[in-house]
PDB file of N, CA, C, O and CB in Angstrom:
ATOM      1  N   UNK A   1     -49.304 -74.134-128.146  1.00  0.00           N
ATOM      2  CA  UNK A   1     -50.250 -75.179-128.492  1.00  0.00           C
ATOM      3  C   UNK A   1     -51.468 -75.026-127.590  1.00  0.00           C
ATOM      4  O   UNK A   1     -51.379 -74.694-126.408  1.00  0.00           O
ATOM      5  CB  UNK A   1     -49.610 -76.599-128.349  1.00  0.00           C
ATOM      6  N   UNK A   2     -52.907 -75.354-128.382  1.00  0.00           N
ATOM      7  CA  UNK A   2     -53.567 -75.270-127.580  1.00  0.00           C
ATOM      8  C   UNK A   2     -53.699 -76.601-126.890  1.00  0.00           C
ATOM      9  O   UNK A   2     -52.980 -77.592-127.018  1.00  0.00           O
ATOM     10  CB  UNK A   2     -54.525 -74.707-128.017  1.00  0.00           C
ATOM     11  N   UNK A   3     -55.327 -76.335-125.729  1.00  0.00           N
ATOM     12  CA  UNK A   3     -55.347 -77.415-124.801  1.00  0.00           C
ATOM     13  C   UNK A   3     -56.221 -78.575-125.654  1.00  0.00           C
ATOM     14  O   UNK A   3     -56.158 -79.649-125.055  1.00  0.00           O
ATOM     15  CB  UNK A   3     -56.050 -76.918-123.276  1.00  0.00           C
ATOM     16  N   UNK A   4     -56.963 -78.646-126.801  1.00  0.00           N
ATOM     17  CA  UNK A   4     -57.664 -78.755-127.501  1.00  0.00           C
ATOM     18  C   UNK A   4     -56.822 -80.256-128.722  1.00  0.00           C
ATOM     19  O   UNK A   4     -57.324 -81.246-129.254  1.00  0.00           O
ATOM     20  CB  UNK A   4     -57.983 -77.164-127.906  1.00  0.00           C
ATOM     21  N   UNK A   5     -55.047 -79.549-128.709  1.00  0.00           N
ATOM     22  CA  UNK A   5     -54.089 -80.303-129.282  1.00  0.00           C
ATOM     23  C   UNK A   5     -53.684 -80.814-128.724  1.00  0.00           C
ATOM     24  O   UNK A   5     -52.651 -81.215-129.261  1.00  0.00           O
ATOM     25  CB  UNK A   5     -53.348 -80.007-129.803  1.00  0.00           C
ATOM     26  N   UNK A   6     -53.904 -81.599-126.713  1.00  0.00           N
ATOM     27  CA  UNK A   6     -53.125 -81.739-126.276  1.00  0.00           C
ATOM     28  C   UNK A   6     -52.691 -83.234-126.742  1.00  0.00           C
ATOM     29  O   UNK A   6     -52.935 -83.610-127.888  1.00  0.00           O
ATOM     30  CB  UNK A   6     -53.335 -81.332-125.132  1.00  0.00           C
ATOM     31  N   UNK A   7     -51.964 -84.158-125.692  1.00  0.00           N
ATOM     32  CA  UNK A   7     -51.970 -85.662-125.870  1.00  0.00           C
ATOM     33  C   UNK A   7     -53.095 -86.016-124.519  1.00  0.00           C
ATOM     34  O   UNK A   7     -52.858 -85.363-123.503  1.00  0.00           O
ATOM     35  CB  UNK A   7     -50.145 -86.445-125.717  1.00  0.00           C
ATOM     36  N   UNK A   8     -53.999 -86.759-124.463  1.00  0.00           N
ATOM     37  CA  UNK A   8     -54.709 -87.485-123.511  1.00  0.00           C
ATOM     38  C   UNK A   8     -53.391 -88.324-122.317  1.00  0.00           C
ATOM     39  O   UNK A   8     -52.512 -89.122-122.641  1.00  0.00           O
ATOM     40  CB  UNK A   8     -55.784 -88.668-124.520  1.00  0.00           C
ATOM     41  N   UNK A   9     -53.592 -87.969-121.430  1.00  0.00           N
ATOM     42  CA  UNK A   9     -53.003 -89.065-120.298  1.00  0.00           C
ATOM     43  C   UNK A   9     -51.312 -87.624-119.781  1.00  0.00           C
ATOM     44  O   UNK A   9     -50.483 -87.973-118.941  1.00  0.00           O
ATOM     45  CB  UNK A   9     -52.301 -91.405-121.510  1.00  0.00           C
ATOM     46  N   UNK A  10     -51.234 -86.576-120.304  1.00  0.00           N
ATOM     47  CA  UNK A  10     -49.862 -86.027-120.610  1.00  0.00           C
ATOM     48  C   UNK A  10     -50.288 -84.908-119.777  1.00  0.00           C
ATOM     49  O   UNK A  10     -51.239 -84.173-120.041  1.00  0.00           O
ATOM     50  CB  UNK A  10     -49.318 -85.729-122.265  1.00  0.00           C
ATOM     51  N   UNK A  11     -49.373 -84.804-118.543  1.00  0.00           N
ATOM     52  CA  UNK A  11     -49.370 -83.157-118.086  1.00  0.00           C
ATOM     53  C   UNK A  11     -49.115 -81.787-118.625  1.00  0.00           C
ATOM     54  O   UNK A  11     -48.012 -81.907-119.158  1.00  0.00           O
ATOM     55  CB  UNK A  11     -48.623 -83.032-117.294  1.00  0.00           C
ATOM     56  N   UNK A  12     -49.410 -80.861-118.748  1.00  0.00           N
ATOM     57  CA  UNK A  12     -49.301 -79.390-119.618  1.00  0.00           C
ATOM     58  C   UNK A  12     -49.018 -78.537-118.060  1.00  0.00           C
ATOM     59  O   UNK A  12     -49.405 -78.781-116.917  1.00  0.00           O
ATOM     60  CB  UNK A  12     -51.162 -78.774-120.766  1.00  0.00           C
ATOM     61  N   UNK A  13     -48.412 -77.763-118.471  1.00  0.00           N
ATOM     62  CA  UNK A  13     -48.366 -76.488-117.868  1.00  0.00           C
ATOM     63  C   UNK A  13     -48.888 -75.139-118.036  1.00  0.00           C
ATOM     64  O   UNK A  13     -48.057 -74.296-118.371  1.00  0.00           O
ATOM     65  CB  UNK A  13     -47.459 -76.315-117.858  1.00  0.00           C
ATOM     66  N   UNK A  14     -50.170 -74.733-117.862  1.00  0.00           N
ATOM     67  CA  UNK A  14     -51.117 -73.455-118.820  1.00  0.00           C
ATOM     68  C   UNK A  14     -50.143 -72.499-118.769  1.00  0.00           C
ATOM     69  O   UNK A  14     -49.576 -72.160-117.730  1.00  0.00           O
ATOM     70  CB  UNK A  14     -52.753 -72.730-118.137  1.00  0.00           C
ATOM     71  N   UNK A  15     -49.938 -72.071-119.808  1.00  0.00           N
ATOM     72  CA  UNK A  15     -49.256 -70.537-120.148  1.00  0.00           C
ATOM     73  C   UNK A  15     -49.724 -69.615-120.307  1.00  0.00           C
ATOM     74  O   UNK A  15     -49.224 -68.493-120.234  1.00  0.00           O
ATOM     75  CB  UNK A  15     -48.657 -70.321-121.039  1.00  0.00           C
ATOM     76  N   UNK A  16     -51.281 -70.059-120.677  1.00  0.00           N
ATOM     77  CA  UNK A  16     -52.242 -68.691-120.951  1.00  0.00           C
ATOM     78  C   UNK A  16     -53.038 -68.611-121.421  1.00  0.00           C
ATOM     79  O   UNK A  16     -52.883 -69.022-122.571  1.00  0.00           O
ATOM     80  CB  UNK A  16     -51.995 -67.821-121.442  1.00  0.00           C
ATOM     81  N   UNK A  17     -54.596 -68.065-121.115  1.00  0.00           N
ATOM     82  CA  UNK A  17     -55.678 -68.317-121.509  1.00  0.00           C
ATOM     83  C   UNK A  17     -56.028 -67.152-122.429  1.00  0.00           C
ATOM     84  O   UNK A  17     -55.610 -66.017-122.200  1.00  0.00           O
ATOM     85  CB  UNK A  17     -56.506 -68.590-120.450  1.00  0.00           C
ATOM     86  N   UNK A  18     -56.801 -67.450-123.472  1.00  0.00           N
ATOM     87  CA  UNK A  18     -56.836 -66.171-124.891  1.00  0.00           C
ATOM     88  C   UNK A  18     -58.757 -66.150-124.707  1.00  0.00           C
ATOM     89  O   UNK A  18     -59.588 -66.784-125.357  1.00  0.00           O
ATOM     90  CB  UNK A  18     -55.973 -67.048-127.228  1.00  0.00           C
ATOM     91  N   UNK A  19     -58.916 -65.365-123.805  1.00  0.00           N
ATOM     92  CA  UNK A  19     -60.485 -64.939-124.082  1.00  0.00           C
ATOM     93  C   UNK A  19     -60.534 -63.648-123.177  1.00  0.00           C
ATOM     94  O   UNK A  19     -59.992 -63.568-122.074  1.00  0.00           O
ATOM     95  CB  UNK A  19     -61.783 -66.230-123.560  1.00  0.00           C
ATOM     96  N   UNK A  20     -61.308 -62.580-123.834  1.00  0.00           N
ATOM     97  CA  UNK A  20     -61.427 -61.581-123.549  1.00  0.00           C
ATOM     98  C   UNK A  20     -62.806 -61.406-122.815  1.00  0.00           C
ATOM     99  O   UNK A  20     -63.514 -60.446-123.120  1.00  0.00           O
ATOM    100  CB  UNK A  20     -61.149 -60.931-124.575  1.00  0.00           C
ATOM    101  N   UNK A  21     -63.227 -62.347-121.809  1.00  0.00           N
ATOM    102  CA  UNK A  21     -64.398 -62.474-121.188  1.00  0.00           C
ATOM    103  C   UNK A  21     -63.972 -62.412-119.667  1.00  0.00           C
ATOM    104  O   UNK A  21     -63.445 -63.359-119.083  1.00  0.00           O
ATOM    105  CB  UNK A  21     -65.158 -63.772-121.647  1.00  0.00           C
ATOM    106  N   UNK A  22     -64.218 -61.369-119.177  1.00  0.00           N
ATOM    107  CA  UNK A  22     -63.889 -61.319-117.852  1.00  0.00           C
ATOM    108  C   UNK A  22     -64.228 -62.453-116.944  1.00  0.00           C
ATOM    109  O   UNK A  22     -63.455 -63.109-116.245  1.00  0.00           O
ATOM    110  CB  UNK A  22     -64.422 -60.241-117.382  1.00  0.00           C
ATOM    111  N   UNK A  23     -65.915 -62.604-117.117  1.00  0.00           N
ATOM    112  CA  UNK A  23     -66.249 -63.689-116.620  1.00  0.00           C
ATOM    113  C   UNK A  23     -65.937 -64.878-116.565  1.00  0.00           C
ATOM    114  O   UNK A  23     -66.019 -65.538-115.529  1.00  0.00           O
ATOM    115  CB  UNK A  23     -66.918 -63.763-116.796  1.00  0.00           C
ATOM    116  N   UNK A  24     -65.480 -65.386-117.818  1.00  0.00           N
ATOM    117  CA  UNK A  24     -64.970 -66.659-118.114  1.00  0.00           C
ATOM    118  C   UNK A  24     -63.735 -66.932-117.491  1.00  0.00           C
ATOM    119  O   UNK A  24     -63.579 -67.866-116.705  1.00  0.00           O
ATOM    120  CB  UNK A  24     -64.838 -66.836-119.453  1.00  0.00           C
ATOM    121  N   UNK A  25     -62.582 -65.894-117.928  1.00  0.00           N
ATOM    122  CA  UNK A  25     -61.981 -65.778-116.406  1.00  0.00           C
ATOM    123  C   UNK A  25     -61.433 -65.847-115.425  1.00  0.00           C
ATOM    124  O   UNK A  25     -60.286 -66.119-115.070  1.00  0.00           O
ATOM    125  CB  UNK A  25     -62.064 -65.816-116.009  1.00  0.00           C
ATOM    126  N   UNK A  26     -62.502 -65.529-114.885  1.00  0.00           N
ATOM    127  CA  UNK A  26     -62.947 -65.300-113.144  1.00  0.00           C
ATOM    128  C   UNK A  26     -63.826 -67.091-113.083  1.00  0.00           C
ATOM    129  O   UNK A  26     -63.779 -67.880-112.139  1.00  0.00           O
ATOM    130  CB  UNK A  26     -64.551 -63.325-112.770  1.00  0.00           C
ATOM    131  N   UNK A  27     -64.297 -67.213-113.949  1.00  0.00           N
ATOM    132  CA  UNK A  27     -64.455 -68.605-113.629  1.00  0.00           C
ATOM    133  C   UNK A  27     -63.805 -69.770-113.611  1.00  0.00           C
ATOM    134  O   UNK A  27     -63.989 -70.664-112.785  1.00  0.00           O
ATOM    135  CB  UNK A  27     -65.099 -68.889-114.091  1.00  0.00           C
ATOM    136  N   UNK A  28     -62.721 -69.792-114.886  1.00  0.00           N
ATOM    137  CA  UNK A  28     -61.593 -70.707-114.693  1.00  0.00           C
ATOM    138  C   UNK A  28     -61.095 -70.591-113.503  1.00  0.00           C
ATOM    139  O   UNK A  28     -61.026 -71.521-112.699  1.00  0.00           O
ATOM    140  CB  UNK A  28     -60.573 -70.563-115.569  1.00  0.00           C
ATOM    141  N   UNK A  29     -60.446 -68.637-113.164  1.00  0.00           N
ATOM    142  CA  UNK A  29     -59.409 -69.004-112.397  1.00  0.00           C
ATOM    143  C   UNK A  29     -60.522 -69.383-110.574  1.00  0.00           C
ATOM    144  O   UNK A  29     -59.931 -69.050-109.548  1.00  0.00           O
ATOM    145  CB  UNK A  29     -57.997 -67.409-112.479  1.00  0.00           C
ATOM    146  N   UNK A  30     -61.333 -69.740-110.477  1.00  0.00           N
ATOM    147  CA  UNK A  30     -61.728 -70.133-109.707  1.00  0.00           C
ATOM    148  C   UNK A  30     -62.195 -72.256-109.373  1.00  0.00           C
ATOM    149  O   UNK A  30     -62.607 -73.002-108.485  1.00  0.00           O
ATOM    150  CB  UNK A  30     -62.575 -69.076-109.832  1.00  0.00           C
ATOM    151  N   UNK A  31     -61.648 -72.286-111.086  1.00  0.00           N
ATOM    152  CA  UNK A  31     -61.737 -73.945-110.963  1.00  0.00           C
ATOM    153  C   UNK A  31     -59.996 -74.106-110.963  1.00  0.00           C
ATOM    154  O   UNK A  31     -59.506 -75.110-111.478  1.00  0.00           O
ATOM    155  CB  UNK A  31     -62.740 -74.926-112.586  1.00  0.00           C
ATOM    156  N   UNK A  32     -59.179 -73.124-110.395  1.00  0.00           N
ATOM    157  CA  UNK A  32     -57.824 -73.499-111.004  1.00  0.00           C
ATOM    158  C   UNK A  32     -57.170 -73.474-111.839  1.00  0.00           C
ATOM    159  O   UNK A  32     -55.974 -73.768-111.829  1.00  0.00           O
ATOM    160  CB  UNK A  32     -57.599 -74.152-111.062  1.00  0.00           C
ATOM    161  N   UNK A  33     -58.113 -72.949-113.171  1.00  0.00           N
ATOM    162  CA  UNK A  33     -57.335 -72.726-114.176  1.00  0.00           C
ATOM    163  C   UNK A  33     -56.802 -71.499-114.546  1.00  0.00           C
ATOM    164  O   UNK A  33     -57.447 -70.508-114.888  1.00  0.00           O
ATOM    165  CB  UNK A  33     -57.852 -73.118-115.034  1.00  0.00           C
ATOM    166  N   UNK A  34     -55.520 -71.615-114.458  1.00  0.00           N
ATOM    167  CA  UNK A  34     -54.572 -70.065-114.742  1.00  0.00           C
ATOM    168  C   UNK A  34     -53.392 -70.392-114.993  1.00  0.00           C
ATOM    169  O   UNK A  34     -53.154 -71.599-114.955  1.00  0.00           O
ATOM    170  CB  UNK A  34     -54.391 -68.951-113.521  1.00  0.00           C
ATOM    171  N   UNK A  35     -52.350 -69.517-115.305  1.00  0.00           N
ATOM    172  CA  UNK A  35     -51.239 -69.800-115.710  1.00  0.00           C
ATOM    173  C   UNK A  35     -50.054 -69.987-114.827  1.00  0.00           C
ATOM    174  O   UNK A  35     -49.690 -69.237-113.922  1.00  0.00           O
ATOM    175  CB  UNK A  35     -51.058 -69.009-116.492  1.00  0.00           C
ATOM    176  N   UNK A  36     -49.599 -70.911-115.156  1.00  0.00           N
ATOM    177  CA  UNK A  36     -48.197 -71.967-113.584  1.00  0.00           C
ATOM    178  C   UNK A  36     -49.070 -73.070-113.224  1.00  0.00           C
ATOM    179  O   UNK A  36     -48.667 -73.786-112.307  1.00  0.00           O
ATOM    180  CB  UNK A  36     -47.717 -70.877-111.449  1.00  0.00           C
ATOM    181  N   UNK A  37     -50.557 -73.444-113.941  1.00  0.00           N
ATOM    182  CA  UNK A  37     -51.064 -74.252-113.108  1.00  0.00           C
ATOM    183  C   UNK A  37     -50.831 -75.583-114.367  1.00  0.00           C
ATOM    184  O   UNK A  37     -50.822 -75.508-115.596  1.00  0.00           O
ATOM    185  CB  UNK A  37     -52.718 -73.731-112.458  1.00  0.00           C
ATOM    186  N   UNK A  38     -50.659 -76.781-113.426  1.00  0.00           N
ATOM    187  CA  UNK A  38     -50.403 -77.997-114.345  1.00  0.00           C
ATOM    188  C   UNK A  38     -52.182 -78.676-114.726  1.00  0.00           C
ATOM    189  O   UNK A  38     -53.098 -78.571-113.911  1.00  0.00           O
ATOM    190  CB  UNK A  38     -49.204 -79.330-113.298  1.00  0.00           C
ATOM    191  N   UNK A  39     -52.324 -79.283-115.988  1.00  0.00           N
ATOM    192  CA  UNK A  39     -53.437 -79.483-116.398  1.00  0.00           C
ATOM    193  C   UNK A  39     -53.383 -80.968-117.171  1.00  0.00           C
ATOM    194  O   UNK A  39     -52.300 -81.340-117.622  1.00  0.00           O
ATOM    195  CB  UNK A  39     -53.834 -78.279-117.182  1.00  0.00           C
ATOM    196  N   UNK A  40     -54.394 -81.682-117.294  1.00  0.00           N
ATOM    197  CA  UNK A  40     -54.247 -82.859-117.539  1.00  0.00           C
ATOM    198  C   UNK A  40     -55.512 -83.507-118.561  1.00  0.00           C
ATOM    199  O   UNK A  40     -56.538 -83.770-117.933  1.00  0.00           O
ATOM    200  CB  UNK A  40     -54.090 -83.445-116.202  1.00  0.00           C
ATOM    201  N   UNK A  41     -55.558 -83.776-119.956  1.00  0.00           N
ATOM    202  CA  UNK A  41     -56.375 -84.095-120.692  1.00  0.00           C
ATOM    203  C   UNK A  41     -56.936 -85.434-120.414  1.00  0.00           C
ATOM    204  O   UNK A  41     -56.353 -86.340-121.009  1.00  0.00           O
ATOM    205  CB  UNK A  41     -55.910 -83.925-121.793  1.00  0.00           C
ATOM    206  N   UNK A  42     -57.906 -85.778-119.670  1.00  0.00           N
ATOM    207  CA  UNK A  42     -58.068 -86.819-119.663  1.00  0.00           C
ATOM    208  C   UNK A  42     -58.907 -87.765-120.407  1.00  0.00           C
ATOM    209  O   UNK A  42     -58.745 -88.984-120.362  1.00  0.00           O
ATOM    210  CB  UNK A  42     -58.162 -86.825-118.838  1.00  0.00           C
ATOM    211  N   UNK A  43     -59.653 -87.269-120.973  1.00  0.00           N
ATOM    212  CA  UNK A  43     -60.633 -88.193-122.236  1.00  0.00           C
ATOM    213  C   UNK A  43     -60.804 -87.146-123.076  1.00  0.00           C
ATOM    214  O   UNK A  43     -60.474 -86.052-122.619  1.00  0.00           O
ATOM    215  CB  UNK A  43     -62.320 -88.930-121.808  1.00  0.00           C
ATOM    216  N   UNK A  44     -61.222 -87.179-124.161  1.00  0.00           N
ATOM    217  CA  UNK A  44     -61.494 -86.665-125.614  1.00  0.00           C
ATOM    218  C   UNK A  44     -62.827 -87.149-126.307  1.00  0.00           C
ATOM    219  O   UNK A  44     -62.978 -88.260-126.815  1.00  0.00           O
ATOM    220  CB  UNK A  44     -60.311 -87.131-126.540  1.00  0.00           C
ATOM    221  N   UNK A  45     -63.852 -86.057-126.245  1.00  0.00           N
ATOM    222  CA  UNK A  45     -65.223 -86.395-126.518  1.00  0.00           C
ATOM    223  C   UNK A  45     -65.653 -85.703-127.959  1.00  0.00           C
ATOM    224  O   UNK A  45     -64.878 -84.769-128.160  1.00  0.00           O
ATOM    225  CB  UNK A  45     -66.163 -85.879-125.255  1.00  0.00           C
ATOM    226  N   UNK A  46     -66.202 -85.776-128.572  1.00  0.00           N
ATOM    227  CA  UNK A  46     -66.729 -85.306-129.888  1.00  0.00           C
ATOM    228  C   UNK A  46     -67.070 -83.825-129.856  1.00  0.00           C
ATOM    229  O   UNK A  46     -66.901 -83.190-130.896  1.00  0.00           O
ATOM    230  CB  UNK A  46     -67.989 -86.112-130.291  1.00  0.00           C
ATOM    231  N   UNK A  47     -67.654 -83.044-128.493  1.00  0.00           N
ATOM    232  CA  UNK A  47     -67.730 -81.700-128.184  1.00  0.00           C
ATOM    233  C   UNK A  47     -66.399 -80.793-127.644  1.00  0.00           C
ATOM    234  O   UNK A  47     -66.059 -79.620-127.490  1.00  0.00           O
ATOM    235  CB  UNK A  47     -68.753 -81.691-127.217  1.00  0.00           C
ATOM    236  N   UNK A  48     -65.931 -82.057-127.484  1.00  0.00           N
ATOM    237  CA  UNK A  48     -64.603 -80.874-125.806  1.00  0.00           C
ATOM    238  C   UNK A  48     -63.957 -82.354-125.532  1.00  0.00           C
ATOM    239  O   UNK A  48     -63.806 -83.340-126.254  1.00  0.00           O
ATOM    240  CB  UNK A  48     -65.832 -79.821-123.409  1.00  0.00           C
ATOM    241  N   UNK A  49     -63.656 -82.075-124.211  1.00  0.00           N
ATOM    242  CA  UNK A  49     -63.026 -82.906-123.640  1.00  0.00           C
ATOM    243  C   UNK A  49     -62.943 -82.960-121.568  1.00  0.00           C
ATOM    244  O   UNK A  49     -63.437 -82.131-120.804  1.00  0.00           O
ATOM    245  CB  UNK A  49     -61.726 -82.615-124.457  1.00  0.00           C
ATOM    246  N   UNK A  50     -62.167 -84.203-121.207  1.00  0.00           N
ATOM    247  CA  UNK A  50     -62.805 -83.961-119.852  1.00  0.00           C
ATOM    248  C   UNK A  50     -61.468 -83.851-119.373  1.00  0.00           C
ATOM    249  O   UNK A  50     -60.791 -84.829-119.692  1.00  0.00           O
ATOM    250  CB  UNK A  50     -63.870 -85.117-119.112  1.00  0.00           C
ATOM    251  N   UNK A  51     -60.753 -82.832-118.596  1.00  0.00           N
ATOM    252  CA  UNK A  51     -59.672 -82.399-117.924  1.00  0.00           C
ATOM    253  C   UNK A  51     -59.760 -82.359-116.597  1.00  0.00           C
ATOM    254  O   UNK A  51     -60.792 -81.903-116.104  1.00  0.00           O
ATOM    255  CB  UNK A  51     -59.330 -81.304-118.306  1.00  0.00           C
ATOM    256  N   UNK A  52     -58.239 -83.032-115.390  1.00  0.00           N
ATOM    257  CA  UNK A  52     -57.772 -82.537-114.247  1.00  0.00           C
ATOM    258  C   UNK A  52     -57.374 -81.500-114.261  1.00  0.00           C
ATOM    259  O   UNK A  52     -56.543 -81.119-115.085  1.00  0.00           O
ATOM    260  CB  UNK A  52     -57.027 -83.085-113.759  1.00  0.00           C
ATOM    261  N   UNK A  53     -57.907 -80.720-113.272  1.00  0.00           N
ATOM    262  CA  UNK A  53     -56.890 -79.604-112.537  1.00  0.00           C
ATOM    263  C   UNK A  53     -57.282 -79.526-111.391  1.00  0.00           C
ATOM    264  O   UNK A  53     -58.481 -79.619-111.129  1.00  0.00           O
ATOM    265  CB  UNK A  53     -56.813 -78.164-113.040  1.00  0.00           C
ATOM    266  N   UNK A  54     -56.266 -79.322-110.380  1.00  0.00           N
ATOM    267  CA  UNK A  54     -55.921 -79.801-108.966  1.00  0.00           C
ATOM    268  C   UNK A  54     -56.611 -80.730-108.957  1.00  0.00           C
ATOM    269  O   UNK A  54     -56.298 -81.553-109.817  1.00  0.00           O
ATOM    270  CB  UNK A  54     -56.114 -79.000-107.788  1.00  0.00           C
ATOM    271  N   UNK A  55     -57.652 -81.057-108.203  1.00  0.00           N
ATOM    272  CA  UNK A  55     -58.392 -82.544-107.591  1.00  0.00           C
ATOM    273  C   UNK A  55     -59.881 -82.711-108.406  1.00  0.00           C
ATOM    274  O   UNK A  55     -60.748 -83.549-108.159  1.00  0.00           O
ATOM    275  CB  UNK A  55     -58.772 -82.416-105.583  1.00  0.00           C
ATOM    276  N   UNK A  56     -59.904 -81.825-109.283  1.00  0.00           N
ATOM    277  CA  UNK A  56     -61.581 -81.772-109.706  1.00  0.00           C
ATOM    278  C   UNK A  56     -60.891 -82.359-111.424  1.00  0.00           C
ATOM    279  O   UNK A  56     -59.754 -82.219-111.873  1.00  0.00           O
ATOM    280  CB  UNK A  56     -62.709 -79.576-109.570  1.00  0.00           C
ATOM    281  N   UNK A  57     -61.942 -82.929-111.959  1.00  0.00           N
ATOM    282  CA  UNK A  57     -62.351 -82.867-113.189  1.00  0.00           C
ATOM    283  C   UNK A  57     -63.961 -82.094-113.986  1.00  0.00           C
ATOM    284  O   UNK A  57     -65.155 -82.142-113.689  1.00  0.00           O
ATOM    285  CB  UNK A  57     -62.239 -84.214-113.331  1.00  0.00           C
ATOM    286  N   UNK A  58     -63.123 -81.394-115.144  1.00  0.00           N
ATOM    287  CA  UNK A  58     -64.271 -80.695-115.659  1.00  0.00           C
ATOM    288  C   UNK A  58     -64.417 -81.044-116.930  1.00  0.00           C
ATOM    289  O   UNK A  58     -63.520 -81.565-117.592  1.00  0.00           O
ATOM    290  CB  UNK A  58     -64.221 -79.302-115.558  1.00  0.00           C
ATOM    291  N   UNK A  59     -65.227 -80.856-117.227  1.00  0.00           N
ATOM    292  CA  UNK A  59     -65.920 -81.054-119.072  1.00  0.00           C
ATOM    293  C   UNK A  59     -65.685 -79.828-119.392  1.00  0.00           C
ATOM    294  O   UNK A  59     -66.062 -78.889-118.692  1.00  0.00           O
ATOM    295  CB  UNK A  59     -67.794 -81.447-119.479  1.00  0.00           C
ATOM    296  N   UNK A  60     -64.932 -79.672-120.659  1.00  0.00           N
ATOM    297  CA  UNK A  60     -64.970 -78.206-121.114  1.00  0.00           C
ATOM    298  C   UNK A  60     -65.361 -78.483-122.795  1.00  0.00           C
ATOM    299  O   UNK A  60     -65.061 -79.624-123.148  1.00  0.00           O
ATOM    300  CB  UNK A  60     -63.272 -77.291-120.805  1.00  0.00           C
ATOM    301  N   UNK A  61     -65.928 -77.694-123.787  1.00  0.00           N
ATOM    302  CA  UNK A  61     -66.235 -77.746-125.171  1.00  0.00           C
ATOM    303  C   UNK A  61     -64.838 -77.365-125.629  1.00  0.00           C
ATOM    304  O   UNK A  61     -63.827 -77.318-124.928  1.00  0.00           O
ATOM    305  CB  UNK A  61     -67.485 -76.773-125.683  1.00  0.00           C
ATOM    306  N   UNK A  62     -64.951 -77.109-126.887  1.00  0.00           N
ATOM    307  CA  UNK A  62     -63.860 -77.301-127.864  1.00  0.00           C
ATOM    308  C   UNK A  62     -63.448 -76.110-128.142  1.00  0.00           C
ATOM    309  O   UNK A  62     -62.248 -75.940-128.356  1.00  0.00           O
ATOM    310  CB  UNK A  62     -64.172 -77.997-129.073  1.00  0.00           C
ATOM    311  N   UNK A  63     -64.543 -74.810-128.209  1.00  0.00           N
ATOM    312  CA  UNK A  63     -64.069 -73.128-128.373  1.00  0.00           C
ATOM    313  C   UNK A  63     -63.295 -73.011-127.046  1.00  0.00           C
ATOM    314  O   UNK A  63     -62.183 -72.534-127.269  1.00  0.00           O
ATOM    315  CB  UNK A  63     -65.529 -71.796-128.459  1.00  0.00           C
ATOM    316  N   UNK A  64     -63.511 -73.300-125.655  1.00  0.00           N
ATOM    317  CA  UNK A  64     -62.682 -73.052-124.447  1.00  0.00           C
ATOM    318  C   UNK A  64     -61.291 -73.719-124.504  1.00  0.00           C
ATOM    319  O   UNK A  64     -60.374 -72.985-124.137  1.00  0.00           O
ATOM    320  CB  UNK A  64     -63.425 -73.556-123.207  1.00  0.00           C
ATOM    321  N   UNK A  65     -60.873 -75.261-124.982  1.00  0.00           N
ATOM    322  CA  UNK A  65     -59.917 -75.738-125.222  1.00  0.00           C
ATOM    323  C   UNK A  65     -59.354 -75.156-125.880  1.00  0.00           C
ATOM    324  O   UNK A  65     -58.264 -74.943-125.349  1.00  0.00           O
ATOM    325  CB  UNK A  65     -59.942 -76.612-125.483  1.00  0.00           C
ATOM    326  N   UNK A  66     -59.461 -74.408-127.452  1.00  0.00           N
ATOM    327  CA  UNK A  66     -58.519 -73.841-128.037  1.00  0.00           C
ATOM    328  C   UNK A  66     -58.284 -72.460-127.421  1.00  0.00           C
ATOM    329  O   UNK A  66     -57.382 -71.819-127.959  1.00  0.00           O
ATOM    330  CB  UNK A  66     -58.786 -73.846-129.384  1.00  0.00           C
ATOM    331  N   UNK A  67     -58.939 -71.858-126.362  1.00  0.00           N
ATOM    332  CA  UNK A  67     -58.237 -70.356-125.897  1.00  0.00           C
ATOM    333  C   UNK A  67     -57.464 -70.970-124.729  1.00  0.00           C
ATOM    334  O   UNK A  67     -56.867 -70.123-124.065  1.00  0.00           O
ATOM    335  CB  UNK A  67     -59.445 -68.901-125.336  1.00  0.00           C
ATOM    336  N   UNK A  68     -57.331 -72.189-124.329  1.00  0.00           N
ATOM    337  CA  UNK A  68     -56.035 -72.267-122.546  1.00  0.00           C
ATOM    338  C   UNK A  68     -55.062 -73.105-123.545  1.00  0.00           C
ATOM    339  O   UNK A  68     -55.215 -74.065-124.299  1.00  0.00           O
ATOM    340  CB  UNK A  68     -56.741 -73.623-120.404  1.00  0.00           C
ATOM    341  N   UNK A  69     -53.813 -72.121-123.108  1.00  0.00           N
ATOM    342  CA  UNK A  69     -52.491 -72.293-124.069  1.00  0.00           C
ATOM    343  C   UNK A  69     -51.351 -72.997-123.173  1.00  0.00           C
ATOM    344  O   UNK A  69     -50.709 -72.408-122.304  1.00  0.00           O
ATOM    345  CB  UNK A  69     -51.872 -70.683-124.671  1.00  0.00           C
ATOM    346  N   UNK A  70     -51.218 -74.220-123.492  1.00  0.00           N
ATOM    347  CA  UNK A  70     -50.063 -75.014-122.841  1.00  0.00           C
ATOM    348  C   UNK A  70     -48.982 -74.925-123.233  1.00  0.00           C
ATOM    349  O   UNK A  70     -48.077 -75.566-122.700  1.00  0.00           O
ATOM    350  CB  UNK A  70     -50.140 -76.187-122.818  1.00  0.00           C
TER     351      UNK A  70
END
């Protein structure tokens, strides 16, 4: 499932991110996002949505939500 399907308020565990962009990444895994890491949907916006991981919250769009696989 993607992160995109998640439930709002519900912990995930990433299993795996589906983009073939090095950069992109190297940029998640520098906000924490990678796989073993727990993730948390916290609001649901008309573009994306706004997610915990470790202590930060980020805004991500809706093409990035459907490539991090919970």
């Amino acid at each position: 499932m993607s992160l995109r399907d998640a439930l709002e308020g519900k912990e995930y565990i990433i299993r795996q991110i589906n983009t073939n962009d090095d950069e992109l990444n190297s940029f998640l895994f520098s906000l924490g996002c990678y796989s073993g890491e727990p993730i948390t949907v916290v609001s649901r916006k008309k573009a994306g949505c706004v997610v915990s991981i470790k202590d930060g919250r980020y805004n991500i769009d809706n093409q990035l939500a459907t490539a991090i696989l919970v």
